[in-house]
mmCIF entry with sequence, helices, sheets and N, C-alpha, C, O atoms, coordinates in Angstrom:
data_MODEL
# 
_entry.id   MODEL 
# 
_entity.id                         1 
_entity.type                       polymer 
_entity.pdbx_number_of_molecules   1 
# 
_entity_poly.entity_id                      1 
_entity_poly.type                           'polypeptide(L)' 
_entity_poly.nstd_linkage                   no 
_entity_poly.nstd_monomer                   no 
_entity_poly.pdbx_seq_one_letter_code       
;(UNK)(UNK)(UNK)(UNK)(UNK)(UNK)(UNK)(UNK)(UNK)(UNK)(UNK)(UNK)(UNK)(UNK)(UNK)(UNK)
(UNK)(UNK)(UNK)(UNK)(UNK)(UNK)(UNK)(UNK)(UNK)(UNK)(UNK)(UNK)(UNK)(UNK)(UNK)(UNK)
(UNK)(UNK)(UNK)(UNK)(UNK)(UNK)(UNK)(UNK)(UNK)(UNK)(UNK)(UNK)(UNK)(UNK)(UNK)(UNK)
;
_entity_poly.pdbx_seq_one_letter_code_can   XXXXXXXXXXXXXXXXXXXXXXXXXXXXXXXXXXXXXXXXXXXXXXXX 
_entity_poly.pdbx_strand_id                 A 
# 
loop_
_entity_poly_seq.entity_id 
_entity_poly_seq.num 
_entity_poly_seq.mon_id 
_entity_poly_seq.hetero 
1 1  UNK n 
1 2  UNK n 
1 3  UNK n 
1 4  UNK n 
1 5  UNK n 
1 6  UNK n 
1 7  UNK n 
1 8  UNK n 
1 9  UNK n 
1 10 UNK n 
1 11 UNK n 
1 12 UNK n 
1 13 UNK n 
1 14 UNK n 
1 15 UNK n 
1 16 UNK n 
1 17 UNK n 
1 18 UNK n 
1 19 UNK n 
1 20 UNK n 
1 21 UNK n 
1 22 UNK n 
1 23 UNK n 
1 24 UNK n 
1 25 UNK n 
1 26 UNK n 
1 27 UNK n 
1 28 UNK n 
1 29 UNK n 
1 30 UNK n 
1 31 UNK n 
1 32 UNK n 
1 33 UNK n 
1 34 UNK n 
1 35 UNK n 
1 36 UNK n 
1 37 UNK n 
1 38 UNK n 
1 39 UNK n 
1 40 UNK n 
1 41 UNK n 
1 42 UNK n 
1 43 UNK n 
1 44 UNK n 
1 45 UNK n 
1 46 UNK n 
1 47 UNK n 
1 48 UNK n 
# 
_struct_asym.id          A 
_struct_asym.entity_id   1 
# 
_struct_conf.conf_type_id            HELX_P 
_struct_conf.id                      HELX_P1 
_struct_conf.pdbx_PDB_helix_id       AA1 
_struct_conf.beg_label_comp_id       UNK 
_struct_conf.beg_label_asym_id       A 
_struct_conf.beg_label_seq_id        26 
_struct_conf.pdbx_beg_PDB_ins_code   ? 
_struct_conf.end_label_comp_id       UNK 
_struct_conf.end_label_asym_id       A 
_struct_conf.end_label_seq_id        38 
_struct_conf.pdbx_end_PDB_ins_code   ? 
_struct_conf.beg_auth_comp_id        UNK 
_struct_conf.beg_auth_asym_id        A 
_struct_conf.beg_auth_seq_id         26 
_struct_conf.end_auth_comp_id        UNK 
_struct_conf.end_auth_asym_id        A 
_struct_conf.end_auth_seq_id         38 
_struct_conf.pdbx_PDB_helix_class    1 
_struct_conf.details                 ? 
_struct_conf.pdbx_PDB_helix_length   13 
# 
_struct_conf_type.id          HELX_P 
_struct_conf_type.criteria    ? 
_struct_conf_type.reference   ? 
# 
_struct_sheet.id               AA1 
_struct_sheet.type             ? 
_struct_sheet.number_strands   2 
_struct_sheet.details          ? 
# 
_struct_sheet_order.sheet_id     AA1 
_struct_sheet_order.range_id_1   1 
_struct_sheet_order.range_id_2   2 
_struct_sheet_order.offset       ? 
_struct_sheet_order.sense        parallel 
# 
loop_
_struct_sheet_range.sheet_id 
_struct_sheet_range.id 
_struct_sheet_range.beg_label_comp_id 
_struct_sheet_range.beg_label_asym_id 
_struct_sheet_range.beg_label_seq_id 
_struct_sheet_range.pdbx_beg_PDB_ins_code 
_struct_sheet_range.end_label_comp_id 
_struct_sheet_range.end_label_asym_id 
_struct_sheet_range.end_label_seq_id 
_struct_sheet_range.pdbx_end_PDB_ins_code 
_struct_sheet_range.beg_auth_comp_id 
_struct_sheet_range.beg_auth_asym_id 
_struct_sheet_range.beg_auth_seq_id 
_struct_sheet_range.end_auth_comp_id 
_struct_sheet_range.end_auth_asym_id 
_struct_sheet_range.end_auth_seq_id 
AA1 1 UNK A 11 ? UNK A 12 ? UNK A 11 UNK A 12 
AA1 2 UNK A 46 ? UNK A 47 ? UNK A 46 UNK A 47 
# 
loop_
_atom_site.group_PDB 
_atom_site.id 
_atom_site.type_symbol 
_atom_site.label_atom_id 
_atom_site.label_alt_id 
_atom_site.label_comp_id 
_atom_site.label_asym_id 
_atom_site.label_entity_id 
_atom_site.label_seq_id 
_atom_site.pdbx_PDB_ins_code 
_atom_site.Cartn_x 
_atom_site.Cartn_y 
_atom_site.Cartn_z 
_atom_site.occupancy 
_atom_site.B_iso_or_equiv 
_atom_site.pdbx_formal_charge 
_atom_site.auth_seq_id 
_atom_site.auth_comp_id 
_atom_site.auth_asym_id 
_atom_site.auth_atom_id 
_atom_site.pdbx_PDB_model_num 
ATOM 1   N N  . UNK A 1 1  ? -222.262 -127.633 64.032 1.00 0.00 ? 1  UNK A N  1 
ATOM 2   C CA . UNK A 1 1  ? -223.342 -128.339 64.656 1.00 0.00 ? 1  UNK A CA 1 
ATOM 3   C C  . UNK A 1 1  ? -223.327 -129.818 64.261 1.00 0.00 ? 1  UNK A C  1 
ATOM 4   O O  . UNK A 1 1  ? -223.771 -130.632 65.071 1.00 0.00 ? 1  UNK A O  1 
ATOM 5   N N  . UNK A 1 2  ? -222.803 -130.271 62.963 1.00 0.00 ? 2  UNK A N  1 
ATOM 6   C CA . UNK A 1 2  ? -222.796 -131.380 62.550 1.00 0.00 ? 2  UNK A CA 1 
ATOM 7   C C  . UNK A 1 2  ? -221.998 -132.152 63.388 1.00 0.00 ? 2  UNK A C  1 
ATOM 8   O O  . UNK A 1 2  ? -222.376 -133.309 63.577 1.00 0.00 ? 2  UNK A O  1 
ATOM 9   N N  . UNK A 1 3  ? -220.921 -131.753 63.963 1.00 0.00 ? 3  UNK A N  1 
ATOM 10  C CA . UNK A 1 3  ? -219.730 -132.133 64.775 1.00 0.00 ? 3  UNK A CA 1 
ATOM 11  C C  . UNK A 1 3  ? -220.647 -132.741 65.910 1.00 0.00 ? 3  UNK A C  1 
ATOM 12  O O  . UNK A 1 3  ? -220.172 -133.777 66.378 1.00 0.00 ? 3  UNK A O  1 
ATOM 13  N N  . UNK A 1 4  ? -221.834 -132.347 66.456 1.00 0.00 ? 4  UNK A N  1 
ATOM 14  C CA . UNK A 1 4  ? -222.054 -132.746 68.109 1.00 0.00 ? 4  UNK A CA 1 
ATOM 15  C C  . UNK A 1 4  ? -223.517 -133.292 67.626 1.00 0.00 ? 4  UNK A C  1 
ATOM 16  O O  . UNK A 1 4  ? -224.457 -132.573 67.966 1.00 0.00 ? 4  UNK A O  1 
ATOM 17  N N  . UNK A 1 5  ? -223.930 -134.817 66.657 1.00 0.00 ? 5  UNK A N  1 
ATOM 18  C CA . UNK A 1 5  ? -224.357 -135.653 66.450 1.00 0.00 ? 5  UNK A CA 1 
ATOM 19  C C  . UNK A 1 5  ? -223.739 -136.827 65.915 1.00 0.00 ? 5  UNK A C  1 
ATOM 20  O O  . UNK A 1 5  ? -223.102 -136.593 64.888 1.00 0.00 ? 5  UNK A O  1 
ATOM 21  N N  . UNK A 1 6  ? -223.729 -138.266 66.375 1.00 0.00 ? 6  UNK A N  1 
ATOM 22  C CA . UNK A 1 6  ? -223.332 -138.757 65.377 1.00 0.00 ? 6  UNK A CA 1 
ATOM 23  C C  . UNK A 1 6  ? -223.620 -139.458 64.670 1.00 0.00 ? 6  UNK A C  1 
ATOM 24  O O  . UNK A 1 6  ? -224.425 -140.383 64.785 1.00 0.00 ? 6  UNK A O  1 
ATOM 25  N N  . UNK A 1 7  ? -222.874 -139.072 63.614 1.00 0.00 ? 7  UNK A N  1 
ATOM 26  C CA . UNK A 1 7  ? -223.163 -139.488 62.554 1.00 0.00 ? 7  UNK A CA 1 
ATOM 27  C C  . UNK A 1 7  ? -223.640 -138.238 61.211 1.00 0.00 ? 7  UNK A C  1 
ATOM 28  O O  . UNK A 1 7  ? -223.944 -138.369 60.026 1.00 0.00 ? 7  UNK A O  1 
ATOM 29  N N  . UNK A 1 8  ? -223.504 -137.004 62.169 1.00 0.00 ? 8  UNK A N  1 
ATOM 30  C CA . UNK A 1 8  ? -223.964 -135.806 61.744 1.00 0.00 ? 8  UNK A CA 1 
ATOM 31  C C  . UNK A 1 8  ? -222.992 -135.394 60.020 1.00 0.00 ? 8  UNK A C  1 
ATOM 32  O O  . UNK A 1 8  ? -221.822 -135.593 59.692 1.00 0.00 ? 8  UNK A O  1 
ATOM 33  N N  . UNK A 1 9  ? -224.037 -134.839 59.367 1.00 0.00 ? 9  UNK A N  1 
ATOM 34  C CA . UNK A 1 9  ? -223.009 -134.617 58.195 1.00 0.00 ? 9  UNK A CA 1 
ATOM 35  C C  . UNK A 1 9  ? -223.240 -133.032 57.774 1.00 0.00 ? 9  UNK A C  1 
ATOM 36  O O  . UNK A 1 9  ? -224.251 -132.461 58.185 1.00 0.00 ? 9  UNK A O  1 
ATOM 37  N N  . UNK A 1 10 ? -222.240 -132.304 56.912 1.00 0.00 ? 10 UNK A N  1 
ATOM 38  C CA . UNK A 1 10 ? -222.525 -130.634 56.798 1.00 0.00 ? 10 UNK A CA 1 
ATOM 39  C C  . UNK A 1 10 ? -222.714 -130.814 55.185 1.00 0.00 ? 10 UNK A C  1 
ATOM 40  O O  . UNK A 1 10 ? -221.916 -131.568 54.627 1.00 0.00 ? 10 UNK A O  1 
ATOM 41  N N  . UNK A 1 11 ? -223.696 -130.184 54.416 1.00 0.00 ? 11 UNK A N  1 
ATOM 42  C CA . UNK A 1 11 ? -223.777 -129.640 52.783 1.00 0.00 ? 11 UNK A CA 1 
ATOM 43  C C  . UNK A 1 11 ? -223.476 -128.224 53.224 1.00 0.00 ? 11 UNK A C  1 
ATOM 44  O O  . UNK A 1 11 ? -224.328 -127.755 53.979 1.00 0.00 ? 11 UNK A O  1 
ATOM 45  N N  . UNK A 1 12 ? -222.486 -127.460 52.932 1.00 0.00 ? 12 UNK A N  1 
ATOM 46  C CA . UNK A 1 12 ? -222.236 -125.718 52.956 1.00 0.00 ? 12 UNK A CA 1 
ATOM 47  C C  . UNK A 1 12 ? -223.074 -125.573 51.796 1.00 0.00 ? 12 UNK A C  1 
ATOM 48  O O  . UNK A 1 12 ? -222.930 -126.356 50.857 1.00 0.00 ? 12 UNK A O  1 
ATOM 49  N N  . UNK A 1 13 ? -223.963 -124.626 51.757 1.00 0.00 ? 13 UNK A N  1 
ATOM 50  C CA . UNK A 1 13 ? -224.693 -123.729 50.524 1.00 0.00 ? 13 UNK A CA 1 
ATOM 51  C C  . UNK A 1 13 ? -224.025 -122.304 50.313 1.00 0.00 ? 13 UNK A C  1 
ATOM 52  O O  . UNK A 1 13 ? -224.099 -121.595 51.317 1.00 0.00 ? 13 UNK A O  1 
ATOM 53  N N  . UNK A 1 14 ? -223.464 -121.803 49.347 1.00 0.00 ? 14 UNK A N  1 
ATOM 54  C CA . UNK A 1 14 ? -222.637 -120.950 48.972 1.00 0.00 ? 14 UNK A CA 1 
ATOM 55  C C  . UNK A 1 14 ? -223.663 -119.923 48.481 1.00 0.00 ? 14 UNK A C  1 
ATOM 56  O O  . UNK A 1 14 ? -223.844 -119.762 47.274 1.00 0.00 ? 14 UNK A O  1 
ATOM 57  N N  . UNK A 1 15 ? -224.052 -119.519 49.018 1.00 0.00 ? 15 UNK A N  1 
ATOM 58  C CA . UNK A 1 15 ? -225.470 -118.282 48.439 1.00 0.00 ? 15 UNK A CA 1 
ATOM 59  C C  . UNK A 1 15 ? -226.045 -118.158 49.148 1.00 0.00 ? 15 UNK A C  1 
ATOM 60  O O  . UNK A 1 15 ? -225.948 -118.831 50.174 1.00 0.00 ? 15 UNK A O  1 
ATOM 61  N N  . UNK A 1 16 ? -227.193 -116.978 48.929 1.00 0.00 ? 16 UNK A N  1 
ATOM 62  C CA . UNK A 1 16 ? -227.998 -115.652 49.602 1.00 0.00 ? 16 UNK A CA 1 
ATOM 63  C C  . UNK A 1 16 ? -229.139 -116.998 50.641 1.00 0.00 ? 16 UNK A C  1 
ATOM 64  O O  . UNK A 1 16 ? -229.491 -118.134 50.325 1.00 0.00 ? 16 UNK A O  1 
ATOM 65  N N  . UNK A 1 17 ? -229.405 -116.185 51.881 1.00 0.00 ? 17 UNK A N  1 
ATOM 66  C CA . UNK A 1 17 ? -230.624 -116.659 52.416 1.00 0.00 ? 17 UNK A CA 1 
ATOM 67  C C  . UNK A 1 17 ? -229.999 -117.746 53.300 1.00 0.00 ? 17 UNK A C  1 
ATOM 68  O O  . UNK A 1 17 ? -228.773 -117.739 53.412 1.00 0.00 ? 17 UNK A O  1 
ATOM 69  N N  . UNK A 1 18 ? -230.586 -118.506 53.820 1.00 0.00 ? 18 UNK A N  1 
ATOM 70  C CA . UNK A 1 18 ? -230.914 -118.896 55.486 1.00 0.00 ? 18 UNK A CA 1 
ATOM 71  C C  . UNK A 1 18 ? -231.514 -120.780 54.397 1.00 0.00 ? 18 UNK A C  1 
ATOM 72  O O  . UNK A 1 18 ? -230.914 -121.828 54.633 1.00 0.00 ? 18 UNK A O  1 
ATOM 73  N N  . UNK A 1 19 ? -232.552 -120.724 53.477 1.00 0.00 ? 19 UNK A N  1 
ATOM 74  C CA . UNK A 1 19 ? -232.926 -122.088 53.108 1.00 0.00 ? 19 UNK A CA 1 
ATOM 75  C C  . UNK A 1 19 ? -232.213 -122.694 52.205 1.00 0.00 ? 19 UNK A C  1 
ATOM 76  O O  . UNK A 1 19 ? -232.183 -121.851 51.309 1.00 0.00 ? 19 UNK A O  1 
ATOM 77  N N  . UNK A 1 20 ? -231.829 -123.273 51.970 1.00 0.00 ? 20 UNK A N  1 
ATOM 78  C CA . UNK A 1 20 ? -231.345 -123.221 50.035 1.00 0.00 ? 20 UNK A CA 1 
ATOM 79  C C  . UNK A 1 20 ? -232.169 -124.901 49.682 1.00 0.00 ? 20 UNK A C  1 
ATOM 80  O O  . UNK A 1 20 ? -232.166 -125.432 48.571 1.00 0.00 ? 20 UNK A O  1 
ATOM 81  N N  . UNK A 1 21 ? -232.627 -125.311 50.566 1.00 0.00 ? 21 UNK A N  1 
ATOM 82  C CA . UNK A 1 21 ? -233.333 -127.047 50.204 1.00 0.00 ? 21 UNK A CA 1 
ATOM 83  C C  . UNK A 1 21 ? -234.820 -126.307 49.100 1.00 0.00 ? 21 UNK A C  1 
ATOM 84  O O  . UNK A 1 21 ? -235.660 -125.673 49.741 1.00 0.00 ? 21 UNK A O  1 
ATOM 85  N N  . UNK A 1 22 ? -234.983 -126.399 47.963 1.00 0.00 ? 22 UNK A N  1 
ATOM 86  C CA . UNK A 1 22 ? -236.208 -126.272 47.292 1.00 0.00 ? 22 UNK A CA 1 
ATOM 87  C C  . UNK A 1 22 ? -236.084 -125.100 46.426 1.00 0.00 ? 22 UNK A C  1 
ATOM 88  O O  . UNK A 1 22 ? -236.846 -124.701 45.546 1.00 0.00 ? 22 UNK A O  1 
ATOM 89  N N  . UNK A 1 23 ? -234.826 -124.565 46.905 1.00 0.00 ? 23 UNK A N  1 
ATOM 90  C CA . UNK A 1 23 ? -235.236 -123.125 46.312 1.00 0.00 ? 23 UNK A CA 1 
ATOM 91  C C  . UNK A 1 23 ? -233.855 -122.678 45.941 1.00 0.00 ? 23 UNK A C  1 
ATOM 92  O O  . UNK A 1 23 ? -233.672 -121.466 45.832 1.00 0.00 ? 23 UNK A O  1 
ATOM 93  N N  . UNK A 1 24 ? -232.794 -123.562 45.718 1.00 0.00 ? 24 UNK A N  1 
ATOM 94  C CA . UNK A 1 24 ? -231.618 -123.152 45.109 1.00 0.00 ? 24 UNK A CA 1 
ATOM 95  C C  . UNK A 1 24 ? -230.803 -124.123 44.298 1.00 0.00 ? 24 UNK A C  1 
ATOM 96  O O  . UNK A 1 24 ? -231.168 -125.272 44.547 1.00 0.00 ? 24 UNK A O  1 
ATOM 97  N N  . UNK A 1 25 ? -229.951 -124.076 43.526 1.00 0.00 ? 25 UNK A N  1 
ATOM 98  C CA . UNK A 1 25 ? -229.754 -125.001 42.990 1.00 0.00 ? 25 UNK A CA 1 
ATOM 99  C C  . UNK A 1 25 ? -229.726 -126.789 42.944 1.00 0.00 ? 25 UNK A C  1 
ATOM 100 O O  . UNK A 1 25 ? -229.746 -127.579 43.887 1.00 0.00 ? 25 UNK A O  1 
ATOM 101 N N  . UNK A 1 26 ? -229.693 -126.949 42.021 1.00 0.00 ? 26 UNK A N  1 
ATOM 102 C CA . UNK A 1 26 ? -230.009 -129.061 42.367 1.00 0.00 ? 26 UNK A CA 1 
ATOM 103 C C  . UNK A 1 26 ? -229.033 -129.738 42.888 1.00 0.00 ? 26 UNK A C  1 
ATOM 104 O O  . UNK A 1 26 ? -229.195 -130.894 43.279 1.00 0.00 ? 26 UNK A O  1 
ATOM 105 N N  . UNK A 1 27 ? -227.791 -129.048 42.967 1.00 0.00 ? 27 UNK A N  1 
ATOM 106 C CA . UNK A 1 27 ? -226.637 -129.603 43.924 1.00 0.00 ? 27 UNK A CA 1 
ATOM 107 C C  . UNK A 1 27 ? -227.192 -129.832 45.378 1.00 0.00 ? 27 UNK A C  1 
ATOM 108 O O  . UNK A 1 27 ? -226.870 -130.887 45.924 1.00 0.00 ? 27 UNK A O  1 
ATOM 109 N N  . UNK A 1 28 ? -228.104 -128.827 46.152 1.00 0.00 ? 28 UNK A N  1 
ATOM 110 C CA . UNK A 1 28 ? -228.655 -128.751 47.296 1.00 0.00 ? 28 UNK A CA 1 
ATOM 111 C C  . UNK A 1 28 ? -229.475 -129.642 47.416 1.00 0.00 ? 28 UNK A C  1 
ATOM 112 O O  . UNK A 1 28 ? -229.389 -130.434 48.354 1.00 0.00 ? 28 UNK A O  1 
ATOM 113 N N  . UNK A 1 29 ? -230.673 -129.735 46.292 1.00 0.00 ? 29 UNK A N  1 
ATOM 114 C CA . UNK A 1 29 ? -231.687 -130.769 46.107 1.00 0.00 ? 29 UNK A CA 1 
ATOM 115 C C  . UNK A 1 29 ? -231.371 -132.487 45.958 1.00 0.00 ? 29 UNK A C  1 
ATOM 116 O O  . UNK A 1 29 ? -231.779 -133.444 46.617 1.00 0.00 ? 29 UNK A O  1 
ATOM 117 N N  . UNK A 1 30 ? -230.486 -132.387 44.817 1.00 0.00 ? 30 UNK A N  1 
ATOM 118 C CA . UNK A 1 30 ? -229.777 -133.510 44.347 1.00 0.00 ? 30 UNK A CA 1 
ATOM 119 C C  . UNK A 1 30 ? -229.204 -134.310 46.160 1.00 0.00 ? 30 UNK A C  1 
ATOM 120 O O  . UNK A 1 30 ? -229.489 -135.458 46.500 1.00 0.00 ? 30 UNK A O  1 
ATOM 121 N N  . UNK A 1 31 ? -228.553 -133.509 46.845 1.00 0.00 ? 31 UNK A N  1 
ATOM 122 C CA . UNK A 1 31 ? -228.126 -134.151 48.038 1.00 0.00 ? 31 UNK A CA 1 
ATOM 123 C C  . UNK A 1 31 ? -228.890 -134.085 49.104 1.00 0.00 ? 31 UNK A C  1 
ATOM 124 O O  . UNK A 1 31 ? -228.345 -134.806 49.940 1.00 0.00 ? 31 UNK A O  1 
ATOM 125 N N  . UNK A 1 32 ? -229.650 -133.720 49.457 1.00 0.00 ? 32 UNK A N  1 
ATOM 126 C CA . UNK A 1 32 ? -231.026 -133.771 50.902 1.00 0.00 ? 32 UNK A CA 1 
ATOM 127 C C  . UNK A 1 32 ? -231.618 -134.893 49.925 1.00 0.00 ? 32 UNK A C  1 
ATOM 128 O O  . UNK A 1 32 ? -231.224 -136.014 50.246 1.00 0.00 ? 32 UNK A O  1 
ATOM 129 N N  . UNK A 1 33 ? -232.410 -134.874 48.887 1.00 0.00 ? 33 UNK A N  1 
ATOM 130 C CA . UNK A 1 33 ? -232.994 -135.913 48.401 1.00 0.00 ? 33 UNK A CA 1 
ATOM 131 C C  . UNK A 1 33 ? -232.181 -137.567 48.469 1.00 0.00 ? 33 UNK A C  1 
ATOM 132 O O  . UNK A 1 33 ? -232.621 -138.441 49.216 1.00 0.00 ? 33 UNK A O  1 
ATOM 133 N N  . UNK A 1 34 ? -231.239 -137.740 47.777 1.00 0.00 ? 34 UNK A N  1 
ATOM 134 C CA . UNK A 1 34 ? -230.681 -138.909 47.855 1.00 0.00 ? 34 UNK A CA 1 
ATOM 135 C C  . UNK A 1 34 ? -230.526 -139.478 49.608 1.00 0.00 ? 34 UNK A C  1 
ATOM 136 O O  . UNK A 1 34 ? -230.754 -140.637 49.952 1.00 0.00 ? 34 UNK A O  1 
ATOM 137 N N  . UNK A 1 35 ? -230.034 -138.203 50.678 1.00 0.00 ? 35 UNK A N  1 
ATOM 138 C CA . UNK A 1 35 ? -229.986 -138.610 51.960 1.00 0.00 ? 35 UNK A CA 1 
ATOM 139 C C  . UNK A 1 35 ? -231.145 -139.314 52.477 1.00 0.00 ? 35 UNK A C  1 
ATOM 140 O O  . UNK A 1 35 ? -231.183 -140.344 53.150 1.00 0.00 ? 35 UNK A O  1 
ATOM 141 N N  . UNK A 1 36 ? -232.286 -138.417 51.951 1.00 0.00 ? 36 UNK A N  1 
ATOM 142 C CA . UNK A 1 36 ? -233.812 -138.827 52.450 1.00 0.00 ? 36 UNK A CA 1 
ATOM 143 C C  . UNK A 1 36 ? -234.081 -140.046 52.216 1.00 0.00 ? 36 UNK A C  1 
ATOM 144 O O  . UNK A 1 36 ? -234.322 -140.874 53.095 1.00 0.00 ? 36 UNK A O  1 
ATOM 145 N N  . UNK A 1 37 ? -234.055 -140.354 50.509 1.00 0.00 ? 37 UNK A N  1 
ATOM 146 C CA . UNK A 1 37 ? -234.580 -141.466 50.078 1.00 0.00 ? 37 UNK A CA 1 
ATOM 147 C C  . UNK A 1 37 ? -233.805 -142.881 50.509 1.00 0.00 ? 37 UNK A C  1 
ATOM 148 O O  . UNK A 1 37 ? -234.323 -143.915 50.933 1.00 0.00 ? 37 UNK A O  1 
ATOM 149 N N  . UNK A 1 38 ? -232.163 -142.544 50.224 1.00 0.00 ? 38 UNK A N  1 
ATOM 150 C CA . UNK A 1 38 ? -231.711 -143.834 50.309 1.00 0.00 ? 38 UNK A CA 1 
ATOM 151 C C  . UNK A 1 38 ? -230.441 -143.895 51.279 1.00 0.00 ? 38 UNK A C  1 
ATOM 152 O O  . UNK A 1 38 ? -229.620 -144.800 51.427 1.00 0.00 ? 38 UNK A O  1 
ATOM 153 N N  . UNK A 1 39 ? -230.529 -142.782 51.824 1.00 0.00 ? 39 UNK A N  1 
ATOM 154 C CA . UNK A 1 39 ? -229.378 -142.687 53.152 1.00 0.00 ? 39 UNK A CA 1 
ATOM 155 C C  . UNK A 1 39 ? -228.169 -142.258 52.375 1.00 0.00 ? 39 UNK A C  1 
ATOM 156 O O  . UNK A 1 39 ? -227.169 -142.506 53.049 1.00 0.00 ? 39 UNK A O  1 
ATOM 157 N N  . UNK A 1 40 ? -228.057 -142.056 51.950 1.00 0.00 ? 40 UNK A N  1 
ATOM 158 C CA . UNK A 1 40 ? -226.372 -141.653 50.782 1.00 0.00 ? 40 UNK A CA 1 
ATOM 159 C C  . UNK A 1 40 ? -225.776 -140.152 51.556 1.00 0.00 ? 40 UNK A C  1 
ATOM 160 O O  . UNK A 1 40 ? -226.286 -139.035 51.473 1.00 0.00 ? 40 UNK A O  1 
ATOM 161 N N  . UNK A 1 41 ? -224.460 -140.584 52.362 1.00 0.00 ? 41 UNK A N  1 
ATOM 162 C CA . UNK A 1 41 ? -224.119 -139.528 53.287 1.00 0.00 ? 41 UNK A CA 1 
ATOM 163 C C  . UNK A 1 41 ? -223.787 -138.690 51.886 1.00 0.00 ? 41 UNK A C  1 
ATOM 164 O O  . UNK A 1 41 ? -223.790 -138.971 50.688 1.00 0.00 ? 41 UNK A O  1 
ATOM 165 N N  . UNK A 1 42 ? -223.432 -137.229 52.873 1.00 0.00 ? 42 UNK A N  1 
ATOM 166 C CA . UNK A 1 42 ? -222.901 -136.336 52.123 1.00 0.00 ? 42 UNK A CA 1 
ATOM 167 C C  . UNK A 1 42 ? -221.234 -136.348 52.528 1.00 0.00 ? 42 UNK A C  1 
ATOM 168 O O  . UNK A 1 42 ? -220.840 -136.135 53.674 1.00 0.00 ? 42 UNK A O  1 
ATOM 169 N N  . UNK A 1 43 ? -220.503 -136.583 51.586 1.00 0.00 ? 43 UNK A N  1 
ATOM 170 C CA . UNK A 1 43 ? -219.271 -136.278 51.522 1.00 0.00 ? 43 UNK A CA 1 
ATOM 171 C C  . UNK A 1 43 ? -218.840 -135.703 52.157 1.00 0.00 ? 43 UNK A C  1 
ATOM 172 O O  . UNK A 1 43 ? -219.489 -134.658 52.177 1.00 0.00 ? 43 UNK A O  1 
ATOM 173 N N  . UNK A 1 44 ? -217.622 -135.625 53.163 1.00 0.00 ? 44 UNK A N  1 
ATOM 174 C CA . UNK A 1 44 ? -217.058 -134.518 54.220 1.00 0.00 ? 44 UNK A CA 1 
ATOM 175 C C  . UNK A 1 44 ? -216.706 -133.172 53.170 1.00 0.00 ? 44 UNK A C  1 
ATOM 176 O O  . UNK A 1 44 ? -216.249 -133.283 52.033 1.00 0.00 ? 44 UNK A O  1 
ATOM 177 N N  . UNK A 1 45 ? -216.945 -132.262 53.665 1.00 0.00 ? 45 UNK A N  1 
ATOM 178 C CA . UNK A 1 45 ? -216.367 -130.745 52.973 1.00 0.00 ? 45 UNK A CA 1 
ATOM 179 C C  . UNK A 1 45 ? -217.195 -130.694 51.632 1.00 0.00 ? 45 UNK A C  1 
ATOM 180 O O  . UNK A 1 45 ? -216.715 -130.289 50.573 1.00 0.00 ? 45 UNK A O  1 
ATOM 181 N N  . UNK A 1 46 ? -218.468 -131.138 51.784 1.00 0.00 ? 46 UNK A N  1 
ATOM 182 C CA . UNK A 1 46 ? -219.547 -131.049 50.562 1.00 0.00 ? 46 UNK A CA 1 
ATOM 183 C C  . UNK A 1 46 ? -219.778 -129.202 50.600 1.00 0.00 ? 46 UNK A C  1 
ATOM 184 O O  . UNK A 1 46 ? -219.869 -128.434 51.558 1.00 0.00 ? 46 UNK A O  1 
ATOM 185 N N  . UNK A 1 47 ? -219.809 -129.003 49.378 1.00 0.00 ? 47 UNK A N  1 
ATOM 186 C CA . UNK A 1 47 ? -220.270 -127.462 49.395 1.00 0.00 ? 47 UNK A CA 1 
ATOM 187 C C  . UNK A 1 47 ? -220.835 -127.788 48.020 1.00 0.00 ? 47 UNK A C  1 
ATOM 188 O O  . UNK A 1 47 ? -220.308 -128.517 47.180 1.00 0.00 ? 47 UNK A O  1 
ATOM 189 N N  . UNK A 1 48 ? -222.263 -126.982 47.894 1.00 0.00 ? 48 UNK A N  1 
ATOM 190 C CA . UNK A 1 48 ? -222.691 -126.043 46.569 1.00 0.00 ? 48 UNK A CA 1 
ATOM 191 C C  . UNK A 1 48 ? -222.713 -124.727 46.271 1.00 0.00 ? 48 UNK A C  1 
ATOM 192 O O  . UNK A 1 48 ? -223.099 -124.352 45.163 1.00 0.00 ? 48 UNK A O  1 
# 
């Protein structure tokens, strides 16, 4: 899905469930946060 925006970027979450923003490790947090606050893409082939 990231592919058909641009500018679109993918974080893969490697674990259980459908959310992982709030509720799984700070690798997940650590990167939606920095995007939010100060635009800091996520790395191509980012996974936690």
């Amino acid at each position: 899905m990231a592919d058909q925006f641009p500018g679109g970027m993918l974080l893969t979450y490697e674990g259980l469930g459908h959310t992982a923003y709030g509720r799984s490790s700070a690798c997940v947090t650590d990167a939606v946060d920095a995007y939010l606050t100060d635009l800091k893409p996520v790395r191509p082939d980012a996974t936690c």
